[in-house]
C-alpha positions in Angstrom: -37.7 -32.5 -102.8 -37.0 -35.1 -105.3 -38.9 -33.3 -108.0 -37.2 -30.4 -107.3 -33.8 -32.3 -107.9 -34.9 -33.2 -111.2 -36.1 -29.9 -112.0 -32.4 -28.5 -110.7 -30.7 -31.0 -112.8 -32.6 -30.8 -116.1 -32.0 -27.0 -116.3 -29.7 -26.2 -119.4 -27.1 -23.3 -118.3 -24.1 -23.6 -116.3 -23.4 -23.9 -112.8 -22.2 -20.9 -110.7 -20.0 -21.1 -107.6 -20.3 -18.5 -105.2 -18.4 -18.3 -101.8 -20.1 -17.2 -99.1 -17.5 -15.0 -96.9 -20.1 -14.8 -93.6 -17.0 -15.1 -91.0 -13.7 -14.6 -90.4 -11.1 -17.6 -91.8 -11.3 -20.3 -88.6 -7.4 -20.6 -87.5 -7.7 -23.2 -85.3 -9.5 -26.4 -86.0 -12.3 -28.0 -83.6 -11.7 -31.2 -82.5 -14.9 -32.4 -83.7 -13.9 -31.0 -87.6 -13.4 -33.9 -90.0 -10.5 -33.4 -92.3 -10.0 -30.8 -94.7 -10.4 -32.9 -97.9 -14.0 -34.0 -96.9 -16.4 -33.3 -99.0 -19.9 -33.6 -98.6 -23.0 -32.1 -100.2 -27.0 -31.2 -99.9 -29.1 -30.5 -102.4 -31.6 -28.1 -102.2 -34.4 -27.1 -104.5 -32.8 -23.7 -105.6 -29.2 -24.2 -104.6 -26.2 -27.1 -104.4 -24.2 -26.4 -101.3 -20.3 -27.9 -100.9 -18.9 -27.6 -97.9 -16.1 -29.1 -95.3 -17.5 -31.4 -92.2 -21.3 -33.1 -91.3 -24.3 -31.9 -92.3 -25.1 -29.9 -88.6 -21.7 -28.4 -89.2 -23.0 -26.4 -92.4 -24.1 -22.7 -90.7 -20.8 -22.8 -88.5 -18.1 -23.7 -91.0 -19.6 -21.7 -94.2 -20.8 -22.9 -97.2 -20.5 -22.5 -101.4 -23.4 -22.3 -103.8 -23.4 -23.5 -106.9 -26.3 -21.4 -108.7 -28.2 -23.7 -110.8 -28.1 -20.5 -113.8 -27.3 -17.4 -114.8 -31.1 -16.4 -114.9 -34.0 -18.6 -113.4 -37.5 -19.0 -115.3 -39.9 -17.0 -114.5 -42.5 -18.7 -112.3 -45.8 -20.0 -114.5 -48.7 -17.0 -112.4 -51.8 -17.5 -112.2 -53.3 -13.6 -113.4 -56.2 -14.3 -111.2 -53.6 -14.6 -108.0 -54.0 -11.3 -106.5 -51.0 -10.4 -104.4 -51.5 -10.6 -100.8 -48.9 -8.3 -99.4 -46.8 -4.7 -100.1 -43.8 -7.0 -99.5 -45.1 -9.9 -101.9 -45.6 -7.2 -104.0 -41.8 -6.2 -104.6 -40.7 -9.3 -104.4 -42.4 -9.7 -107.8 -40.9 -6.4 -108.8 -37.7 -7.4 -108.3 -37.8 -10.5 -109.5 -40.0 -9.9 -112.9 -38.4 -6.9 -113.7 -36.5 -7.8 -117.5 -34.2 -5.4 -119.6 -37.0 -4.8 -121.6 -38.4 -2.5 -118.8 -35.8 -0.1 -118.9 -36.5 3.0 -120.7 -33.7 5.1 -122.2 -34.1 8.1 -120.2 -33.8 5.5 -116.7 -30.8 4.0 -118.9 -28.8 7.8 -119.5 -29.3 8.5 -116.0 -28.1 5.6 -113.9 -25.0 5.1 -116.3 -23.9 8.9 -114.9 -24.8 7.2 -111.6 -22.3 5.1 -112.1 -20.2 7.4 -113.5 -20.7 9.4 -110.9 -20.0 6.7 -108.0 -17.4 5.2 -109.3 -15.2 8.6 -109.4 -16.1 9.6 -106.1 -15.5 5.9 -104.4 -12.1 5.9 -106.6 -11.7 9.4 -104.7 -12.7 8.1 -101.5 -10.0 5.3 -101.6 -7.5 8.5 -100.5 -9.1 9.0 -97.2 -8.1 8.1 -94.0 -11.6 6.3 -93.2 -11.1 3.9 -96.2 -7.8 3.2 -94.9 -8.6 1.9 -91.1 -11.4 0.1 -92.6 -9.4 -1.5 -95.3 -6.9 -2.9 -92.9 -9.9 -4.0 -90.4 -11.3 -6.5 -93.7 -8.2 -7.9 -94.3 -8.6 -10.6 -91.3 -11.4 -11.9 -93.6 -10.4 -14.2 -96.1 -12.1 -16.5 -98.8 -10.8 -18.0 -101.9 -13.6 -15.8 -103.9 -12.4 -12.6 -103.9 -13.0 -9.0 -105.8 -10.9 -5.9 -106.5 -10.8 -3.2 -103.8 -10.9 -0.1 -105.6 -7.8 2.0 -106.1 -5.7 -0.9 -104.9 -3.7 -2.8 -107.0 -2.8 -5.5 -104.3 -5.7 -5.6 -101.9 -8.8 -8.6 -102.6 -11.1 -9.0 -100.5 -14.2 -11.5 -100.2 -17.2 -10.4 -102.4 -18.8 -8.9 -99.0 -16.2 -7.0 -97.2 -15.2 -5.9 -101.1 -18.5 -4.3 -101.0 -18.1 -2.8 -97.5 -15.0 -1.0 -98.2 -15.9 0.1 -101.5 -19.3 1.5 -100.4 -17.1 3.5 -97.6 -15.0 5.1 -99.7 -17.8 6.4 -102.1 -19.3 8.1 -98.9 -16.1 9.3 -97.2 -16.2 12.4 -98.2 -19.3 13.2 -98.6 -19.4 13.3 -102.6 -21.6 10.7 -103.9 -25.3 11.5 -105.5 -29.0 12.4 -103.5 -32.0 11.5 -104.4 -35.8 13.0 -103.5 -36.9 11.9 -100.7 -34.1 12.1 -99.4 -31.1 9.2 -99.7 -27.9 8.6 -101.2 -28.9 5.6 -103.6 -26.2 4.8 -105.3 -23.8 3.9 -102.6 -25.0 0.9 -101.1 -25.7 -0.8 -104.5 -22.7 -0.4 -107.1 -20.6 -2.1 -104.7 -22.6 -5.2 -104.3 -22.5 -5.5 -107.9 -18.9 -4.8 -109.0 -17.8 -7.1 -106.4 -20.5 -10.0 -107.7 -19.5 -9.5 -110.9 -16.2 -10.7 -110.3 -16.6 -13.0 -107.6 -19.2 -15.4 -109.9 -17.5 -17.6 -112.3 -16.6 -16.5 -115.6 -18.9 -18.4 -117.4 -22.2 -17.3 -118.3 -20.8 -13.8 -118.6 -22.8 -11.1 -116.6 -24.0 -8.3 -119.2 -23.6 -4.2 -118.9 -27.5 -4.4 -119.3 -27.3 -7.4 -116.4 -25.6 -4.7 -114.4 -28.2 -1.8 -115.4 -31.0 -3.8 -114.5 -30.3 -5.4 -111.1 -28.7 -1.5 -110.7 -31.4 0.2 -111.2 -33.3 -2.3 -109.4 -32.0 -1.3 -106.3 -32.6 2.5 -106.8 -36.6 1.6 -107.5 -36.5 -0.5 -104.4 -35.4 2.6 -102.5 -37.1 5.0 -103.7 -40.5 3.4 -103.4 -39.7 2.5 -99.7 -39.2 6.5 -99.1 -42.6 7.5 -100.7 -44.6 5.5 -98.3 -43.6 7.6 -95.5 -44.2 12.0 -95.5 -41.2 12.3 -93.1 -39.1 10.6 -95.7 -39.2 13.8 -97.9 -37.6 15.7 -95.3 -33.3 15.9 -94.3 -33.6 13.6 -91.9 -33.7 13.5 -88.2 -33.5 10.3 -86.9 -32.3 7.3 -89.4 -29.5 8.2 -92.1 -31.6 7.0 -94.8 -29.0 5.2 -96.8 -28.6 3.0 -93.9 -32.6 2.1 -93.7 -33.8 1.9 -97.0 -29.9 1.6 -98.7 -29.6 -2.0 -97.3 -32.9 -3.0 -98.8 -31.7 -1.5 -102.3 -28.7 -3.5 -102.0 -30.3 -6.8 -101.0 -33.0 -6.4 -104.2 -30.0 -5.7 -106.8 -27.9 -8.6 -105.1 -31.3 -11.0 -105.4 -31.9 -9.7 -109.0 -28.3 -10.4 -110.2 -27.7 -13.6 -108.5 -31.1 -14.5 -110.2 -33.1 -15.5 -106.8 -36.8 -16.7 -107.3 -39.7 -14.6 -106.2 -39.8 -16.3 -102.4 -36.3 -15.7 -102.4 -36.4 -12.3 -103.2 -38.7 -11.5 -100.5 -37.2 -13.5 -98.2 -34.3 -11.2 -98.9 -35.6 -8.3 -98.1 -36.8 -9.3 -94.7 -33.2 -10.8 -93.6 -32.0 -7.0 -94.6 -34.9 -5.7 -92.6 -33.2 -7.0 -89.7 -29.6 -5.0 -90.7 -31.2 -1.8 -91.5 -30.8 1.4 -89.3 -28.4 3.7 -88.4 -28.8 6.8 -86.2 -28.0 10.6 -87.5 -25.9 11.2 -84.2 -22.8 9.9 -86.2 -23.4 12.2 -89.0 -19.7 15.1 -89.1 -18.4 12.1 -88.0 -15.8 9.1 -89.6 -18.5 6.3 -88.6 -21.2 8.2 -91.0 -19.3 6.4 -93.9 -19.9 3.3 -92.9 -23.6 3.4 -93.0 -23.2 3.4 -96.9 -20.3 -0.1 -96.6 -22.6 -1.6 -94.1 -25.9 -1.2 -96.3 -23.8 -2.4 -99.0 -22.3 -5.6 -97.3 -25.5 -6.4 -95.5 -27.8 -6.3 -98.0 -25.2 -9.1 -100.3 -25.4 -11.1 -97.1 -29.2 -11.2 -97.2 -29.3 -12.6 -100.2 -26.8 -14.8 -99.4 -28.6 -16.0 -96.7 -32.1 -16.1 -98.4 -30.1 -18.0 -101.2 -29.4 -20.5 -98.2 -33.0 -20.7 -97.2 -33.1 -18.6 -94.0 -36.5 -17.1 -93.7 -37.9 -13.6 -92.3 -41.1 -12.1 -91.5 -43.1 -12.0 -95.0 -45.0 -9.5 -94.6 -41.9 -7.0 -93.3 -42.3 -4.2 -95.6 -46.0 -4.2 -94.6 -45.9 -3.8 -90.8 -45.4 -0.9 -88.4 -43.1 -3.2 -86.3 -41.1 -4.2 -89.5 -40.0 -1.3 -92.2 -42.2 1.1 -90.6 -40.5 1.3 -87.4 -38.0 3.7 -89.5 -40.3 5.8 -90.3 -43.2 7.9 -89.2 -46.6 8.0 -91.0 -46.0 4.8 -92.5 -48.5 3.9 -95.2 -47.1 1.6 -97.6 -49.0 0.2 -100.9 -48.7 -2.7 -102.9 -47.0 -2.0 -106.4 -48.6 -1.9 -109.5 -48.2 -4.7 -111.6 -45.0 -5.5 -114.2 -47.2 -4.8 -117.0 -47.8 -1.1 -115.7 -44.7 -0.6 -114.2 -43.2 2.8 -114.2 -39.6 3.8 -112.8 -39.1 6.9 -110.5 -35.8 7.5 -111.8 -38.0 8.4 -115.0 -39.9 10.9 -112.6 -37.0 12.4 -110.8 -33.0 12.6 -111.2 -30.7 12.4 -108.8 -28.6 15.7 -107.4 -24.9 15.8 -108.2 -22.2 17.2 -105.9 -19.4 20.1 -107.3 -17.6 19.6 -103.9 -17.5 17.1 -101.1 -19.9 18.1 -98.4 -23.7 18.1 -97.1 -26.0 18.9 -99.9 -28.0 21.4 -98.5 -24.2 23.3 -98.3 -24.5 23.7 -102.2 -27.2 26.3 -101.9 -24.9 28.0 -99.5 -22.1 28.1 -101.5 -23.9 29.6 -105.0 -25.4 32.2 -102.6 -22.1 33.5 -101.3 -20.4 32.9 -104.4 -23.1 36.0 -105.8 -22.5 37.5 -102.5 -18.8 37.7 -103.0 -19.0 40.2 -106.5 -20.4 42.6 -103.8 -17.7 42.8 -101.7 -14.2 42.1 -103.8 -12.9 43.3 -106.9 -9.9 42.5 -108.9 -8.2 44.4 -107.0 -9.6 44.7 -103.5 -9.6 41.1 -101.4 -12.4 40.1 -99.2 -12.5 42.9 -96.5 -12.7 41.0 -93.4 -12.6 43.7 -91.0 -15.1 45.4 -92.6 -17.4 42.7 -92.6 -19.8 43.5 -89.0 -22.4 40.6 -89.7 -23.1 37.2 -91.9 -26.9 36.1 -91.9 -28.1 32.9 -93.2 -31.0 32.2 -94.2 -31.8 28.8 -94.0 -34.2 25.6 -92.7 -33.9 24.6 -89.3 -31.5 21.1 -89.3 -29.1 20.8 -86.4 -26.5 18.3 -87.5 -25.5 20.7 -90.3 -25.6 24.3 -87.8 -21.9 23.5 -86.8 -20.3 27.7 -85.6 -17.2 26.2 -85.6 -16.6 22.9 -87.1 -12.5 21.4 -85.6 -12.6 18.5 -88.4 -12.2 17.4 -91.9 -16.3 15.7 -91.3 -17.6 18.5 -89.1 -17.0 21.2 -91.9 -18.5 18.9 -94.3 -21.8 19.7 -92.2 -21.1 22.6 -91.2 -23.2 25.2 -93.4 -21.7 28.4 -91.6 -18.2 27.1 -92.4 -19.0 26.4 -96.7 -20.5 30.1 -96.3 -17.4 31.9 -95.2 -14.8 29.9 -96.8 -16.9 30.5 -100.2 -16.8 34.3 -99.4 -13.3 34.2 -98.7 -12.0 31.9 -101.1 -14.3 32.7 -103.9 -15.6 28.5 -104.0 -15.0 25.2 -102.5 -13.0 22.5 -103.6 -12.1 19.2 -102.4 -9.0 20.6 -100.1 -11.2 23.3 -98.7 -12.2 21.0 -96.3 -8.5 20.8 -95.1 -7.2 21.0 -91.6 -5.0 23.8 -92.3 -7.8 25.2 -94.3 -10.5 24.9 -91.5 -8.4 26.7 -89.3 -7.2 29.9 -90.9 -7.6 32.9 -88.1 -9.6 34.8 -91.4 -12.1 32.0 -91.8 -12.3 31.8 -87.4 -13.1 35.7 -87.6 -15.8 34.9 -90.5 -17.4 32.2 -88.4 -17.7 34.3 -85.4 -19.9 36.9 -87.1 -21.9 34.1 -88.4 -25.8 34.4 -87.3 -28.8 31.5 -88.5 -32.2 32.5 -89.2 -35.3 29.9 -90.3 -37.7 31.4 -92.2 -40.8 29.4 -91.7 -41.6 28.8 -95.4 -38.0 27.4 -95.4 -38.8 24.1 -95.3 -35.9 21.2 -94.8 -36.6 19.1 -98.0 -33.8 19.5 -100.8 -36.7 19.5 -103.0 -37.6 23.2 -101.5 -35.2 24.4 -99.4 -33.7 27.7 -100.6 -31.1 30.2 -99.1 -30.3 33.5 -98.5 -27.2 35.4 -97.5 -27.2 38.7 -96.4 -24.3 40.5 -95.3 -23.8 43.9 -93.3 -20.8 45.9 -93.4 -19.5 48.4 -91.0 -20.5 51.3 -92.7 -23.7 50.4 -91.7 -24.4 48.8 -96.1 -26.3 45.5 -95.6 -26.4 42.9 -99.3 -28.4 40.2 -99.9 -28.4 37.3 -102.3 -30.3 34.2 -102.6 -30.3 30.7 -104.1 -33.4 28.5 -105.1 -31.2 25.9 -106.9 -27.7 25.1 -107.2 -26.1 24.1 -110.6 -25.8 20.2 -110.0 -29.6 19.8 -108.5 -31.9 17.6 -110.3 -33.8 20.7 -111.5 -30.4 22.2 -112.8 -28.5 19.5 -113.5 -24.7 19.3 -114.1 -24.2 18.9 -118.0 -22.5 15.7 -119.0 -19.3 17.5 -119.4 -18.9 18.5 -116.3 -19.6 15.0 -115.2 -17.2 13.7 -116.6 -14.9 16.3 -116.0 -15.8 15.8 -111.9 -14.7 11.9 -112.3 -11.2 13.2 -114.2 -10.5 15.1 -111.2 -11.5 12.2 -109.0 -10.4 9.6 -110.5 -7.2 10.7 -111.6 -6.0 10.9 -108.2 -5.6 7.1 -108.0 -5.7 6.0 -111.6 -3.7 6.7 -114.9 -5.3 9.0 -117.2 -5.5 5.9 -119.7 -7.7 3.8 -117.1 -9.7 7.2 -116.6 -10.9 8.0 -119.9 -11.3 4.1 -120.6 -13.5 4.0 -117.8 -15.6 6.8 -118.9 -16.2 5.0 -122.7 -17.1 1.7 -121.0 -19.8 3.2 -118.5 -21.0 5.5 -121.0 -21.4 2.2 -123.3 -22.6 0.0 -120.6 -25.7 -1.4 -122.3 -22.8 -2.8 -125.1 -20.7 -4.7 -122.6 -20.8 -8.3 -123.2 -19.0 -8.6 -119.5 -19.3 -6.4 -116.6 -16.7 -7.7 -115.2 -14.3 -6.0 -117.1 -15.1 -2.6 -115.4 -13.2 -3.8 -112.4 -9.8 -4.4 -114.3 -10.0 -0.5 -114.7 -10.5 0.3 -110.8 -6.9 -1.1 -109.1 -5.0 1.3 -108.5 -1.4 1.3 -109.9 0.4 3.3 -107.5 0.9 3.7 -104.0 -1.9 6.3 -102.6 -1.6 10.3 -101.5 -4.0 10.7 -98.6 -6.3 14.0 -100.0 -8.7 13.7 -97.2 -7.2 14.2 -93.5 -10.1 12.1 -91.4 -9.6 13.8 -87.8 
């Protein structure tokens, strides 16, 4: 212990204070408190922790952590010290992982993540979901704060920041997919734009300190979903962002905050132990919160690993740890740094053109070419004339909704994104409108609405296909089918109509100055000397419409 004092004192950079918002502000003091202006401190070998009362009192009245530096040395290996476990072995990953390792294609494609995210959460800040769970953080307090998005007057601590952040990105269903499937981006941004400003401004935090620990947390993820085959299917049981988004979260939190290798993997087994949510709440307003809670709980696990608490450290290797998620569990450990490969290189993400389910977008360019059949420029959609809709499609309950009653059910709802396509010509983002759901034309369109599930139609967005046929009464039957929807990794959206997706987002909530300033500074990332200066751009400077009507 005393060594490592020395070794914590002799380092060069600057301190860094982080609070550590675990619980709500105490209102009433114990009796057994000391005063307020009593301050006492431990050393330990990786952190300095200030806090209010004795030393047992630590865990129940919080804590601050001075970081000893921006970036900790990398620990002196020995090359002839294999690694022992799968968990060990990402531990290292995260931790060894430099800037140097990132290539420019992994660079191009995680700032449009960003991009991406960040319109889509600024969007999100509309909804009624963000709203309830806004006002629900605001009994947490902490004198470290960071920015709510969209709100010019709202700060929250650094965790709950990332909670409500990461629920407005998925609160209407907008933000990225990945193969296997996951929404990666969700649970990690937040962590980041909220640690960015809740550190101390000095050492400044890099774009490229951002784009590492960033990408960081999509690898993380990723590799978690290809040691399992039912990982490459829509899912069944887990909403995946919630499993393997928590973990992603905890490794970009543990890279930025600059945790050692132990650290790191202690890390990942705290989040272990926050992971999991079940698909029963997808169509639902809870679905949402998957994405915050990965988000906040993986910050905490490194909070708490920063703090010394300890997990199982072989977690990611066990069928009673990270494979109780998944079946056919068959992890690996990773290659080493020196042959390191991203799969962000290997695969790109999918980008939404309107908020809903993913495997809707196929729907939609299928009845988009369906539609040329049936109206001209002169001649609407012929309801009445329409006898029978057939889809074509794989076999995945929580997104067969006949007749979807809500703002979230018609997001999963693959009969309702095919008839309001046909009638409407597209979706946008108020298609999935009360008033919208319920038009007596798109009720009649449902009811003619049949599913079949061709058996080579197989429920993986890297597969699935669909096709629409449609029968009228004159006894004329057309057919149209989609392989891949503009906006899939294998079509992907151009870059101007990325960025033309977060103007219509973002614009919502912000000025058009902030907008277009925001798209220059994420498309320069790697430039910016301090991160933190992406979250001046995000508040809001007006009060909110509400686009999104939760029910």
């Amino acid at each position: 212990m005393a060594k490592s004092r020395a070794a914590l004192k002799s380092r060069s950079h600057l301190s860094r204070t982080l609070a550590q918002p675990f619980a709500p502000a105490v209102t009433a003091a114990a009796e057994s408190r000391p005063p307020s202006g009593a301050m006492h401190s431990i050393t330990l070998p990786d952190v300095k922790l200030y806090y209010r009362g004795s030393q047992s009192q630590v865990g129940e009245f919080g804590a601050t952590a001075a970081l000893s530096s921006k970036r900790q040395q990398p620990a002196i290996q020995n090359p002839l010290d294999l690694l022992k476990s799968v968990t060990e072995s990402f531990a290292k990953m995260i931790h060894g992982l430099k800037v140097g390792h990132l290539t420019d294609l992994v660079l191009q494609r995680s700032k449009r993540m960003i991009l991406d995210t960040l319109g889509v959460g600024i969007l999100g800040t509309s909804t009624q979901v963000f709203y309830k769970v806004s006002e629900y953080s605001k009994i947490y307090s902490s004198n470290t704060t960071s920015t709510v998005w969209g709100q010019p007057d709202l700060r929250l601590p650094p965790t709950y920041a990332a909670f409500v952040n990461g629920v407005a990105i998925h609160s209407m269903d907008f933000d990225d997919t990945w193969h296997p499937a996951t929404h990666p981006s969700g649970a990690v941004l937040p962590v980041l734009m909220a640690l960015s400003e809740a550190l101390p401004p000095s050492p400044k935090y890099s774009g490229l300190d951002l784009l590492l620990a960033f990408n960081i947390g999509i690898e993380v993820q990723g590799r978690l979903l290809h040691f399992s085959k039912e990982a490459n299917d829509i899912p069944k049981r887990f909403h995946p962002p919630s499993v393997v988004g928590t973990l992603g979260s905890a490794a970009a939190a543990s890279k930025f905050l600059g945790l050692s290798m132990t650290k790191c993997q202690e890390a990942l087994a705290i989040a272990v132990s926050h992971a999991g949510a079940p698909m029963a709440n997808a169509a639902t307003q809870t679905k949402p919160l998957h994405i915050g809670n990965a988000a906040r709980h993986g910050m905490e696990a490194a909070f708490l690993a920063m703090l010394g608490l300890q997990g199982n450290k072989k977690v990611l290797d066990t069928k009673t740890g990270f494979g109780a998620f998944y079946a056919n569990y068959a992890p690996n450990v990773l290659p080493n740094l020196d042959s390191h490969t991203w799969l962000l290189d290997q695969q790109d993400v999918a980008f939404k053109r309107f908020p809903a389910h993913l495997a809707t977008h196929w729907v939609a360019d299928a009845a988009a070419s369906m539609r040329k059949h049936l109206v001209t420029d002169r001649v609407q959609l012929p309801v009445d004339h329409i006898v029978k809709i057939v889809l074509r499609i794989p076999d995945v309950p929580y997104i067969n909704r006949p007749f979807p009653d809500s703002e979230h059910e018609a997001r999963h709802s693959l009969q309702y994104v095919a008839c309001a396509s046909l009638l409407d010509g597209g979706i946008i983002t108020p298609s999935f409108n009360k008033h919208q759901i319920s038009r007596p034309q798109v009720r009649e369109l449902l009811s003619k609405v049949e599913l079949e599930h061709p058996l080579d139609n197989l429920p993986s967005f890297n597969t699935l296909y669909c096709e629409i046929s449609v029968t009228l009464n004159d006894g004329v039957t057309f057919t149209e089918r989609s392989d891949t929807f503009y906006g899939h990794w294998r079509n992907p959206l151009s870059q101007k109509d990325l960025e033309e997706k977060f103007r219509a987002n973002a614009s919502r909530v912000l000025t058009c100055d902030r907008v277009e300033r925001l798209i220059k500074m994420v498309g320069n990332l790697e430039d910016l000397e301090d991160c933190s200066g992406l979250t001046v751009l995000l508040k809001g400077s007006s009060p909110l419409k509400m686009v999104s009507e939760s029910i």
